[in-house]
N, C-alpha and C positions, 0 to 999 in steps of 0.2 A: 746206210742204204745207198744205195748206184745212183746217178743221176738219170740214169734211164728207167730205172723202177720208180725212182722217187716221184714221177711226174704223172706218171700213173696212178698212186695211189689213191688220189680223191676220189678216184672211180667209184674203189668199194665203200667209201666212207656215204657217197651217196645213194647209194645201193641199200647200202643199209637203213637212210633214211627212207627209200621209198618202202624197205619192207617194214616199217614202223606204222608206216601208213595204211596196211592194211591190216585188220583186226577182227580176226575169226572168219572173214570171210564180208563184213560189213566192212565196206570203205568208210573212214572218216570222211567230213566234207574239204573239198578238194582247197577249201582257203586255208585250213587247218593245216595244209603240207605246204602251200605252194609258195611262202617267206624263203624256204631253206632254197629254194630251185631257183630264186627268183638273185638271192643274194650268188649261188653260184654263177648265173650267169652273167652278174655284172662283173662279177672277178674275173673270168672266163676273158670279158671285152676289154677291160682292164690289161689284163695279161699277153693279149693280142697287141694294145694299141703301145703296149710299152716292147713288146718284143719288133713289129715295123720300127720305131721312133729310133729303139737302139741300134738296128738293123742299118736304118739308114743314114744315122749318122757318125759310126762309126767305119773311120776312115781302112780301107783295103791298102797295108802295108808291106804288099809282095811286091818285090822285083817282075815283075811281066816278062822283062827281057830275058832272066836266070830261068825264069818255070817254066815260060814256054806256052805255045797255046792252047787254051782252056779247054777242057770236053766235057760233053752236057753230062748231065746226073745219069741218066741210062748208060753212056757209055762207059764211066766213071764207076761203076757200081757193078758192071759187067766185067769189069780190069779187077775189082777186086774181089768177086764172085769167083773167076778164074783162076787166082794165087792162092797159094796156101793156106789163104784166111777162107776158102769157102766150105770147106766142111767145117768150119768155129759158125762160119752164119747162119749155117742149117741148127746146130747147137744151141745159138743165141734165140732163133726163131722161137725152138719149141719153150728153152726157157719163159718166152711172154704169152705161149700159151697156158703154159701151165700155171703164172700168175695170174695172168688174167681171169683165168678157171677159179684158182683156188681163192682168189680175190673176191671178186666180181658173185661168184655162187655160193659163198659159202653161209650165206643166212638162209635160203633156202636148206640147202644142207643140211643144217644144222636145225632149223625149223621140222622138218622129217623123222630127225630121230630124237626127239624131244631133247636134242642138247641146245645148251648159250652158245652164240655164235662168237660172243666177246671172247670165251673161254680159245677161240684159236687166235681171234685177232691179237689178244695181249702174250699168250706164248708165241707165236709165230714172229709179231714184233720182237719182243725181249730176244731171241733167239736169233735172229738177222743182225739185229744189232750187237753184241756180243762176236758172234763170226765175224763180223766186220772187225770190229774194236779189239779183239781178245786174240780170234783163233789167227785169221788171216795172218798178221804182221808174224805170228811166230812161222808159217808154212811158208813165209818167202824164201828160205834157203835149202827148198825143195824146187825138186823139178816140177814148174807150173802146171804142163800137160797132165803128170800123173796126178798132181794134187786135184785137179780139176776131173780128172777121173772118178779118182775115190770120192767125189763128193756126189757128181752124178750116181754113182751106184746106190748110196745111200741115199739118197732121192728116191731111186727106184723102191727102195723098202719103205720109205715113209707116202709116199701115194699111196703103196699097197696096203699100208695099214689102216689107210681113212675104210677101207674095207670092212674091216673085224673091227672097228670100233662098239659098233654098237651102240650104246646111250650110256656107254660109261665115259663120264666128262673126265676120270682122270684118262684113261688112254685115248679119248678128242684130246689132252693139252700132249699128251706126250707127244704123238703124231704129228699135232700141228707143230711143235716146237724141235721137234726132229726134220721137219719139213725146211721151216725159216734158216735151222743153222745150218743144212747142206746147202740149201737155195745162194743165203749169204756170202756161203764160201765158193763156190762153183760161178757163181754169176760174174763177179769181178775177176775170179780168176781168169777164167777165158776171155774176157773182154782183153784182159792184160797180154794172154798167150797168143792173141790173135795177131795184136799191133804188135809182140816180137818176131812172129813169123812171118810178119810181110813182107813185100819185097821193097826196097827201098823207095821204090818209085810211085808206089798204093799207100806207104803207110800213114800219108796224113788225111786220108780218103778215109781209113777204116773206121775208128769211130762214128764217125759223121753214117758213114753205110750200115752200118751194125746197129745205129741208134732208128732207122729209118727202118730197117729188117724187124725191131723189137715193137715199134709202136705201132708199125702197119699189124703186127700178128695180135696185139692188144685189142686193137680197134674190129680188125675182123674176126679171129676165132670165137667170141662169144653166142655170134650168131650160130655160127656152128654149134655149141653146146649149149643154147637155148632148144636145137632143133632133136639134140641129142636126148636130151635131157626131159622132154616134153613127150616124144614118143616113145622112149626107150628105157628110160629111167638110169638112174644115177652109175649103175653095176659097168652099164656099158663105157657111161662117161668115163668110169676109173680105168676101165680096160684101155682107152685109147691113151689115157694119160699115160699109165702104166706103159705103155708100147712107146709114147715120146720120150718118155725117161731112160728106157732101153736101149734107145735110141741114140739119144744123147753119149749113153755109158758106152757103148760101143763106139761111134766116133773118136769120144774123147779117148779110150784106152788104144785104139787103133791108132793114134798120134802118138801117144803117150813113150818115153822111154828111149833108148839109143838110138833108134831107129829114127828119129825126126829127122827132117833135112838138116841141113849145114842152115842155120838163119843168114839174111843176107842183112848188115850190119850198114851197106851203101859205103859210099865212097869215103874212104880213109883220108 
């Protein structure tokens, strides 16, 4: 899994503890939950006081004089927004939407149509990992954009399929595990295709901005499918996913193929 997914995914794991904690509709008593909340958050502070400590004691090994002077994160993030990498950022955005969705919601989900929620989390795992591990390293002697294509598009069919599931668990794992292995493969590709297409002078910005792009859409789009999801119910929610997947596939195929810029490689 990506370093940018992977940081995320405690989310759902405590998502799913909280929906343990409630039980036909009677709350357990709140001592009965509140160990697992209590240990996250000291890891949480933990994670903070070591990410400062290394932060600042790890020495800044740039030439000052060769780089030149510094621009803040706005304008930094604006420069790369502008190049080439900015339809990949709009790409990567909706990618953390769509995890975060299918993450974050998916024991409600699954709660509804009287399936296991496990039944996606361990296909959707196994299947991420594998695309990482198996499919990825053989597609590197493809052109990234279109690989990164094909992968989007079959995204778009496996959201669509959370649709017609129904409460059969075997088509919940197929979906879900249709879902992990496009996600898998598409995620790092274009993280990849992004930093090739940039311009010499963003490319060490882009990760940093892409990773900033992916957890701001983490952190807020749930709210939006809490509101979705509450009023509107589930049909809706897939239709917007469905539409970011679309979305996605179309950027990326509009990249995609002879037609890309000449990449700028910087100074020889």
């Amino acid at each position: 899994m990506s370093p940018i997914s992977g940081t995320s995914r405690g989310c759902s794991s405590w998502a799913s503890v909280s929906d343990r904690c409630s039980d036909g509709g009677s709350s357990r008593p709140r001592s009965a939950c509140a160990g697992p909340f209590v240990v996250a958050g000291l890891v949480c502070v933990v994670a903070l006081v070591a990410t400062v400590v290394t932060a600042l004691s790890t020495p800044d090994r740039r030439d000052v004089r060769r780089a030149g002077p510094r621009e803040g994160l706005a304008r930094t993030a604006g420069s790369v927004a502008r190049s080439d990498v900015g339809p990949w950022l709009l790409v990567i955005g909706l990618f953390a939407c769509l995890f975060t969705t299918m993450t974050q919601f998916q024991t409600t989900f699954a709660d509804a149509r009287g399936l296991d929620y496990s039944v996606f989390y361990v296909a959707y795992t196994v299947a991420v990992i594998a695309a990482r591990f198996v499919v990825a390293p053989w597609t590197r002697r493809f052109d990234q954009a279109r690989v990164a294509s094909i992968a989007t598009s079959v995204m778009v069919m496996a959201v669509a399929a959370f649709l017609v599931v129904g409460a059969n668990a075997v088509a919940y794992a197929a979906a879900s595990a249709l879902l992990g292995a496009a996600y898998g493969l598409a995620l790092p590709t274009t993280l990849a295709h992004a930093v090739t297409v940039s311009p010499s002078s963003v490319r060490p910005f882009v990760l940093p901005v892409a990773g900033l792009v992916f957890q701001t859409a983490i952190l807020g789009f749930p709210i939006v499918v809490g509101v979705i999801v509450v009023h509107f119910g589930y049909w809706l929610l897939f239709a917007v996913l469905i539409a970011f997947a679309v979305v996605q596939a179309a950027v990326a195929w509009r990249h995609a193929g002879p037609t890309d810029r000449q990449v700028d490689h910087g100074p020889r």
